[in-house]
Structure formats: structure tokens, C-alpha cells
Phi, psi and omega in degrees: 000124164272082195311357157287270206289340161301325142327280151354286162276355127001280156285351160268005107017257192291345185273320149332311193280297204327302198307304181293331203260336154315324213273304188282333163305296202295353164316304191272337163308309186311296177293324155290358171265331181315280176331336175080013168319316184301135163262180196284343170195118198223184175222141187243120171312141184192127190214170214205130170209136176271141195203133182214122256236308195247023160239001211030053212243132182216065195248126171260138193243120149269138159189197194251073198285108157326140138219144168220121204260000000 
């Protein structure tokens, strides 16, 4: 296996989800403090989850995301 290119590829993966999944929290964050949802400074529970069907791979990533309104 070329284990370089598995590399590789990998991370233009993961920098695809990193980019999209930045852009859509902070999407909905805006529209929830617009909404007024928000308290002025909280931590929002939040997970991710990967899955790919022909790796048998099924993983949830958890953590917290700061805000300060």
C-alpha cells in the first residue's frame, strides 16, 4: 500500500469536512443568536460522525464548541 498517498489522501478529506462543517456551525450559530436563542456565553454540546460502509468504520467524535454572544 502507498501508504503517502493514503496519506494524502486522507487529508484532503478531512480539510473538505473541516471547511464545510466550520461554515455550517457557524451558519447556525449566527441564526441562533439572530433568533435569540443563544445565552451570552455558553458551550454547545456538538459531535461528528464518520462512516464509511466498505472500511466498516462507524465513529462519533464529540466536544464542546465556546460562544460568546
Amino acid at each position: 500500500m502507498n501508504e503517502e498517498k493514503l496519506n494524502i489522501s486522507v487529508r484532503k478529506f478531512l480539510k473538505n469536512v473541516g471547511i464545510t462543517s466550520q461554515r455550517k456551525i457557524e451558519e447556525k450559530v449566527r441564526e441562533q443568536d439572530r433568533l435569540g436563542n443563544l445565552k451570552q456565553s455558553e458551550k454547545i454540546k456538538i459531535s461528528a460522525k464518520i462512516y464509511s460502509k466498505e472500511l466498516d468504520l462507524d465513529e462519533e467524535v464529540n466536544g464542546e464548541i465556546e460562544i460568546e454572544i
